[in-house]
C-alpha positions as CSV (number, residue, x, y, z in Angstrom):
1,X,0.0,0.0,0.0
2,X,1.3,3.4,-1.0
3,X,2.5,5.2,2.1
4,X,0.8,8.3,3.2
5,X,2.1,12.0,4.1
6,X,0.2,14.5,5.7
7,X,0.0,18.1,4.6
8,X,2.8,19.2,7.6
9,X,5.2,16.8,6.4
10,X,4.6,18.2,2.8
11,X,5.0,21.8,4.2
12,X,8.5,21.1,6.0
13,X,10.2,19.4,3.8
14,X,9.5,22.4,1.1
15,X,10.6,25.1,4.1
16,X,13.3,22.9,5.1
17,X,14.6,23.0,0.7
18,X,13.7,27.0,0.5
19,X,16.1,27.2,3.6
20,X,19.0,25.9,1.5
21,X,19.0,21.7,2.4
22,X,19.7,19.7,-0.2
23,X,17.3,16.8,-1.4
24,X,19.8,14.6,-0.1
25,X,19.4,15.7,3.5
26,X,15.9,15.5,3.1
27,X,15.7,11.9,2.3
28,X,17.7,11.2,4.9
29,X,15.9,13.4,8.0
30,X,12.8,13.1,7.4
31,X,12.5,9.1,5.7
32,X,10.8,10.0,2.5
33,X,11.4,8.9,-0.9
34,X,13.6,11.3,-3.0
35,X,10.6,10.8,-6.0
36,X,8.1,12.1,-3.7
37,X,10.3,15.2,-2.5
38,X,10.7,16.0,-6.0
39,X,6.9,15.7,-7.0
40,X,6.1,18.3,-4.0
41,X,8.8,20.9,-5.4
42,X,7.5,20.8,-8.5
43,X,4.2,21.1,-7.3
44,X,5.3,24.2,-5.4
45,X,7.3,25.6,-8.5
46,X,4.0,25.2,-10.6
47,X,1.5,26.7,-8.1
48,X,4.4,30.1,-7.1
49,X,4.8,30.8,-10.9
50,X,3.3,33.6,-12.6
51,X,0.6,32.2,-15.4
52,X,2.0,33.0,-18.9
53,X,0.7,35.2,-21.4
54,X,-1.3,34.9,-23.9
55,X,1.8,36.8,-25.9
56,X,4.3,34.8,-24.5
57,X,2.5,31.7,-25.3
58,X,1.8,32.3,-29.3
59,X,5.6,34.0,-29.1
60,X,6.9,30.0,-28.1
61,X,4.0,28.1,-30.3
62,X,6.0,30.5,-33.2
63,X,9.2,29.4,-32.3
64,X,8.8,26.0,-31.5
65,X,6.8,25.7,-34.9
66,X,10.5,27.7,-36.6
67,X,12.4,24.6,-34.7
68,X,10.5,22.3,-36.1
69,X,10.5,23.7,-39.7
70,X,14.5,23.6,-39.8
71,X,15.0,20.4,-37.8
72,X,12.7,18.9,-40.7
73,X,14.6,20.5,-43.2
74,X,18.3,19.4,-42.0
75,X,16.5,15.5,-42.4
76,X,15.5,16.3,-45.7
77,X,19.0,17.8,-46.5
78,X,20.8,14.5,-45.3
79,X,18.0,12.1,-47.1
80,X,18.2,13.9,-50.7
81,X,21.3,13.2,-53.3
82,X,21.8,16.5,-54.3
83,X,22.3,20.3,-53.0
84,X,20.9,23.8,-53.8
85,X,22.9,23.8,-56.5
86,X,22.7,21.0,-57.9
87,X,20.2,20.9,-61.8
88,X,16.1,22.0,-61.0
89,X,15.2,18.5,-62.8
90,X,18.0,16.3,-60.1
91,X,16.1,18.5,-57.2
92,X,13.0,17.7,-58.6
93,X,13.2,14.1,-59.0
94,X,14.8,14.0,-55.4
95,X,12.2,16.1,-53.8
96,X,9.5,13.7,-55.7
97,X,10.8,10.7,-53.3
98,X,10.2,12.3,-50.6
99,X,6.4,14.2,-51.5
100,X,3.9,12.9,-48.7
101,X,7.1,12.5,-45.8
102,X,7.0,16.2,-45.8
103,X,4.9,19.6,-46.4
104,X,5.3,20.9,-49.6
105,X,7.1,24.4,-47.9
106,X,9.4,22.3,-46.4
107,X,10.7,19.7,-49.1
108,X,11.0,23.4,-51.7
109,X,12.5,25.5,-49.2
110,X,15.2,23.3,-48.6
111,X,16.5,23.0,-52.1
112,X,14.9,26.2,-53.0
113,X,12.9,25.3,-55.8
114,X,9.7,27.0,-56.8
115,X,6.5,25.6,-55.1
116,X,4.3,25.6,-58.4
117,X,7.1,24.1,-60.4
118,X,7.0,21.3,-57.7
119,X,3.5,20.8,-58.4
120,X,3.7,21.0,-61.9
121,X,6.5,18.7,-61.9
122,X,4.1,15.9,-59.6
123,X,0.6,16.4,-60.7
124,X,0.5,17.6,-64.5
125,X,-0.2,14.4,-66.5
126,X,2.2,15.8,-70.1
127,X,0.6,12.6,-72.0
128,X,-3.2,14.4,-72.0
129,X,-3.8,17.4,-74.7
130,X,-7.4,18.1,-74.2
131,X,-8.9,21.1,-72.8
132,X,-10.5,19.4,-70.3
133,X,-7.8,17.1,-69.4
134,X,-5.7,20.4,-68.6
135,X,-8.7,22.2,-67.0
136,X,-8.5,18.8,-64.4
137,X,-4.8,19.3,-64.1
138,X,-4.3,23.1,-63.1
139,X,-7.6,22.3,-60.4
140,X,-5.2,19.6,-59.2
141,X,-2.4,21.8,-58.6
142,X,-4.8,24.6,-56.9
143,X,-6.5,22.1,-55.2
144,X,-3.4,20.6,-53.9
145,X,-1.6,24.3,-52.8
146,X,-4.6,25.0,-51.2
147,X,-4.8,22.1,-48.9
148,X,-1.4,21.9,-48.4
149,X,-0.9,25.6,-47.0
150,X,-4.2,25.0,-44.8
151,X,-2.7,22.3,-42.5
152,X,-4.5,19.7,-44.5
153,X,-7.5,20.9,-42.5
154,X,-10.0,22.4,-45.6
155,X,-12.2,19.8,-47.3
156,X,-14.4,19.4,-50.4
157,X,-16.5,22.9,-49.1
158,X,-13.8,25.0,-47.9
159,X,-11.7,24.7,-50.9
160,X,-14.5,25.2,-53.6
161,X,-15.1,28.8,-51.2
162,X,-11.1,29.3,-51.2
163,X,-11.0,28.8,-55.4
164,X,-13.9,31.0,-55.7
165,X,-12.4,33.7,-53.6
166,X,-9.8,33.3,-56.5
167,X,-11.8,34.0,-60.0
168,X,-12.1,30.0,-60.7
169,X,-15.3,29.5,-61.0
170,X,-15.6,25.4,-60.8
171,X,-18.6,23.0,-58.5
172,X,-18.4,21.3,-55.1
173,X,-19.1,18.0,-56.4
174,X,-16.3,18.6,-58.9
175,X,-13.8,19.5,-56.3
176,X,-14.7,16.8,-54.4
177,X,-14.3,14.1,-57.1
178,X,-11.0,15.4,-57.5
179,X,-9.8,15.2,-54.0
180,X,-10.7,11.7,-54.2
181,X,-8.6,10.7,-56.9
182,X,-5.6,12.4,-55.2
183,X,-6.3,10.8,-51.7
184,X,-7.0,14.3,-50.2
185,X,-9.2,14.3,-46.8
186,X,-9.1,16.5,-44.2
187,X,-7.5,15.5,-41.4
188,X,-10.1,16.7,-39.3
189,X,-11.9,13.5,-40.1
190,X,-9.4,11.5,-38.5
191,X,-8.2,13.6,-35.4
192,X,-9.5,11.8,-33.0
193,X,-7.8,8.0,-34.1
194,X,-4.6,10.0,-35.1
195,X,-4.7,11.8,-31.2
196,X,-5.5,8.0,-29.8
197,X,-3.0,6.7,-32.4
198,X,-0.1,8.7,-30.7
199,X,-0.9,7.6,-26.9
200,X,-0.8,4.1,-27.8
201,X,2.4,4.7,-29.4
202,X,4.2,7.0,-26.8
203,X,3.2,4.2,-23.9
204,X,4.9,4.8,-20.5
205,X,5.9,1.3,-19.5
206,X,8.1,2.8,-16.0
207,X,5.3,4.8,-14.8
208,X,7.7,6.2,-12.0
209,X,9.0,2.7,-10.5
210,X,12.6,4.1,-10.7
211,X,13.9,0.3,-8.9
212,X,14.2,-2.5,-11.2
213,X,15.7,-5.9,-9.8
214,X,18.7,-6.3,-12.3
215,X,20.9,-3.9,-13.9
216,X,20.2,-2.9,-18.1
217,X,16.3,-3.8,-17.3
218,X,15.5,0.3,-17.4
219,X,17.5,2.7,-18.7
220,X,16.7,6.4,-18.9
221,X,18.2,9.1,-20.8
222,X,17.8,12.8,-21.4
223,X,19.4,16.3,-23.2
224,X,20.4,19.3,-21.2
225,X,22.2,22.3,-22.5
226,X,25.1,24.6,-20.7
227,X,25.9,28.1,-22.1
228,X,29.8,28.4,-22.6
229,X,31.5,31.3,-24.0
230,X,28.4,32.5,-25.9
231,X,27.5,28.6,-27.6
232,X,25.0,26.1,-26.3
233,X,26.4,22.7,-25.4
234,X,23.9,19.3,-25.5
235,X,24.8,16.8,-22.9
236,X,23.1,13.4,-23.5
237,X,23.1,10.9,-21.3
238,X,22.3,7.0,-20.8
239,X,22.0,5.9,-17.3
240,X,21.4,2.5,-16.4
241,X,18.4,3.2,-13.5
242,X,19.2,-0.4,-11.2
243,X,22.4,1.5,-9.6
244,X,22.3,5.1,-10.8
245,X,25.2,4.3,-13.2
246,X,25.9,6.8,-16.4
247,X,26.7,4.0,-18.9
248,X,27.0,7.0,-21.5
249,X,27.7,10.2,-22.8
250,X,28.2,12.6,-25.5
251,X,28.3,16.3,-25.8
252,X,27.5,18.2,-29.0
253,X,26.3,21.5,-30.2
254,X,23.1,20.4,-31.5
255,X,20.6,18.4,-29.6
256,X,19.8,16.7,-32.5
257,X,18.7,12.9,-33.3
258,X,22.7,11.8,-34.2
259,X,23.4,12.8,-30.4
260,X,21.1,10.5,-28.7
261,X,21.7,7.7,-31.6
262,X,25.4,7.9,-31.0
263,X,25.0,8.0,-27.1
264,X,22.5,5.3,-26.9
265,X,25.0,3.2,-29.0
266,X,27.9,3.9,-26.8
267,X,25.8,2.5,-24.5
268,X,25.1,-0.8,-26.1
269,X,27.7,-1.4,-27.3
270,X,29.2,-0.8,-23.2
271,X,26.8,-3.1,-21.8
272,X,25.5,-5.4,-24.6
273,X,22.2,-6.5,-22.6
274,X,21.0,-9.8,-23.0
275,X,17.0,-9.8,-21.9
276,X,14.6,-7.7,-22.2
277,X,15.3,-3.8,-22.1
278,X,13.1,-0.9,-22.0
279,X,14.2,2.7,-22.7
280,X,12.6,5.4,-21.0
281,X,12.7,9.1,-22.3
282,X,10.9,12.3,-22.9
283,X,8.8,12.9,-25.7
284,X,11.5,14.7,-27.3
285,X,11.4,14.9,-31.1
286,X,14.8,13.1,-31.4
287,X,13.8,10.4,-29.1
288,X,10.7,10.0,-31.3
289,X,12.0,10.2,-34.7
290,X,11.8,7.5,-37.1
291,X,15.7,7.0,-37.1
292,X,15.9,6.5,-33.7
293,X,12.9,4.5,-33.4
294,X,13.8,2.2,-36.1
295,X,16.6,1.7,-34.4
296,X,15.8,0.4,-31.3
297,X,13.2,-1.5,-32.9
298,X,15.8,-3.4,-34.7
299,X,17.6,-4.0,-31.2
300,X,14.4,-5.2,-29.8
301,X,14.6,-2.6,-27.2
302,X,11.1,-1.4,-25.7
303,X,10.7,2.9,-26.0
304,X,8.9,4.0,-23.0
305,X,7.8,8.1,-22.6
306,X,7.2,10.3,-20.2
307,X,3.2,11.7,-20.3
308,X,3.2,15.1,-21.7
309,X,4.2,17.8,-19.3
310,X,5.2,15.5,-16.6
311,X,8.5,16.0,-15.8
312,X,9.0,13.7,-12.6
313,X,8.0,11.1,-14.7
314,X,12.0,11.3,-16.2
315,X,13.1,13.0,-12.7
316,X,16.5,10.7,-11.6
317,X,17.9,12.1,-15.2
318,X,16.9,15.6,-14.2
319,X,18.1,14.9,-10.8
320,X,22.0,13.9,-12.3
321,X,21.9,17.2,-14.8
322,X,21.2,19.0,-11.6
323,X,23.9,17.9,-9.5
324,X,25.9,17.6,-12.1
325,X,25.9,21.5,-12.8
326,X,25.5,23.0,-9.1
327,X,28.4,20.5,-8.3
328,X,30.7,20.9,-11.1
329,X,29.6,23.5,-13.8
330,X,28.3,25.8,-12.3
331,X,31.6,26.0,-9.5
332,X,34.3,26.4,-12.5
333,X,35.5,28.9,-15.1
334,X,36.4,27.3,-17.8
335,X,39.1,29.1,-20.1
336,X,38.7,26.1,-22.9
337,X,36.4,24.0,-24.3
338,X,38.7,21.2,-24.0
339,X,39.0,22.3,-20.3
340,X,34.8,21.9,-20.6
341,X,34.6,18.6,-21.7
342,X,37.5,16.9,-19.5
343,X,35.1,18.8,-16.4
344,X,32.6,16.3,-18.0
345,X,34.4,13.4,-18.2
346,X,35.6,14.0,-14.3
347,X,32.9,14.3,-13.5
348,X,31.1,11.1,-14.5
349,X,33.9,9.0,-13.5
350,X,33.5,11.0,-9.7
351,X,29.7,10.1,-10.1
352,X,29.8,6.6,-10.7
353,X,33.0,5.8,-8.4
354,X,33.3,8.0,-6.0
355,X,29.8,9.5,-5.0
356,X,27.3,8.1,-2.6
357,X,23.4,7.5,-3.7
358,X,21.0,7.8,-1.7
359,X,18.6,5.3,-3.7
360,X,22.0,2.7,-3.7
361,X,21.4,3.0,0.3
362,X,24.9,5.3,0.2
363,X,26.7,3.0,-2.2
364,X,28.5,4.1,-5.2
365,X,26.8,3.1,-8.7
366,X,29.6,1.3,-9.5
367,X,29.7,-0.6,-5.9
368,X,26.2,-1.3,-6.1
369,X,26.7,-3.0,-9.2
370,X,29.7,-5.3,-8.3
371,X,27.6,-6.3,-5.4
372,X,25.0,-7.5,-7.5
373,X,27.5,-9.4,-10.2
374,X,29.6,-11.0,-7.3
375,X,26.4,-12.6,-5.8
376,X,24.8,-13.5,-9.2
377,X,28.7,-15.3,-9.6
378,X,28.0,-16.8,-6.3
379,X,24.7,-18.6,-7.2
């Protein structure tokens, strides 16, 4: 049965952290799990912020939609055989492999080719001469602009108003026969299955049980980022959750799919786990990409996510970034990147030799660990 605080105990423990004690300390003195500490923190930190604006909120939708946009583009760059430069009919026939993958903006911004030239290029059937063959063709190519800047959102009725609004006079039904032929629906008709789609998919299968019985059963990872001499560093991690162990590491200047790829492989190739394993992240759009997914799926390894906007459910990560920069990053001025990076590396070597954890009952990650292969040896 799930043990029970009362509101007091709640109330101290968050006094006794304002007053400067460390989680640690906390655990210790008052006999409550480090998990729960951190829920009532956050739960504080949520309920003493100051509710954002409606202008600060659009201002991050805007920019998180720019992020997307060029993180979408880089993949698109790496996928195609050919650059800016490169002939309009190459960048055509590239761009053509990858129609339906990506919006139409995206696939022509990033080779900078014309958008109606694209469209031309996939819908205009050159073998057909008649009038009406061509009147079909250039309401394909409206047809298929229009939907395509909406969001895919505007059906059969919206588009006819849209067209129209235009000068082209042409029918409902007509509009709607051709959005048949080109497999056009509005995805308004399938919200619902797509939204129920993406749950199943992004399952969390640790639900906060941050003990498992045997080491490379759970393993967790995340991204942080620390500003150094005006450029953003990624830090990705791979810790192994039975001991607290970092298994892995890489730093990089983007936080980009390759960085948690590379780490994760680092890691397997470290540890080369023999049952089952299960992978637990954050919904983070390089932890969900289809490179990275493929990936694991090929290894057999089970992806488990954090629910939206539910940090603690990724916390013991969170928890290592943390000490890791009020114990080591944030203490030192580095006059080198090199000098950066070997702080890193000491770092994790102090972490998982040297340091005491709590959850390891004040054992070392790497003591912890030996304990559990010398009696597995034993048996």
């Amino acid at each position: 049965m799930k043990q029970q605080y009362t509101k007091e105990q709640k109330h101290q423990c968050i006094a006794a952290h304002q007053s400067g004690r460390s989680v640690a300390d906390l655990v210790k003195d008052f006999a409550i799990p480090r998990s729960t500490i951190y829920h009532w923190l956050k739960q504080e930190e949520i309920a003493s912020a100051p509710l954002p604006t409606e202008v600060s909120l659009r201002n991050y939708q805007v920019l998180e939609q720019k992020v997307e946009r060029m993180a979408g583009i880089i993949e698109i760059l790496k996928t195609v055989d050919c650059n800016v430069s490169s002939p309009l009919q190459e960048k055509l026939n590239n761009l053509e492999r990858l129609y339906g993958q990506y919006s139409v903006h995206m696939l022509c911004e990033a080779l900078d080719v014309p958008r109606g030239t694209f469209y031309n290029h996939i819908l205009r059937n050159k073998r057909d001469n008649t009038w009406y063959a061509k009147r079909k063709e250039e309401l394909r190519i409206q047809i298929q602009q229009i939907y395509d800047d909406n969001r895919q959102i505007f059906g059969a009725q919206k588009i006819t108003a849209t067209l129209k609004e235009r000068g082209i006079r042409v029918s409902e039904n007509m509009v709607s026969q051709l959005m048949r032929d080109m497999g056009l629906v509005s995805i308004r008709m399938g919200a619902k299955s797509n939204y129920d789609k993406e749950q199943r998919i992004c399952k969390n299968h640790v639900n906060q049980q941050f003990n498992p019985t045997r080491p490379d059963e759970i393993w967790v990872s995340d991204v942080t980022y620390f500003r150094f001499n005006n450029k953003n560093f990624y830090i990705c991690v791979v810790m192994d959750l039975f001991a607290r162990r970092v298994i892995a590491y890489r730093v990089g200047r983007k936080n980009s799919t390759q960085l948690v790829k590379s780490t994760f492989k680092l890691a397997y190739m470290e540890r080369n786990p023999k049952n089952d394993l299960i992978f637990h992240t954050d919904r983070g759009s390089n932890y969900r990409s289809h490179a990275f997914c493929s990936y694991l799926a090929s290894l057999h390894v089970i992806q488990s996510f954090s629910r939206a906007h539910v940090p603690y459910d990724n916390s013991v990560v969170e928890s290592f970034f943390s000490n890791l920069k009020r114990e080591e990053l944030y203490r030192t001025k580095f006059r080198s990147e090199n000098e950066f990076r070997t702080a890193i590396d000491n770092y994790i070597i102090f972490y998982n030799e040297h340091r005491p954890h709590a959850s390891n009952s004040y054992k070392t990650p790497m003591k912890k660990e030996k304990e559990y292969f010398d009696k597995q040896s034993k048996q």
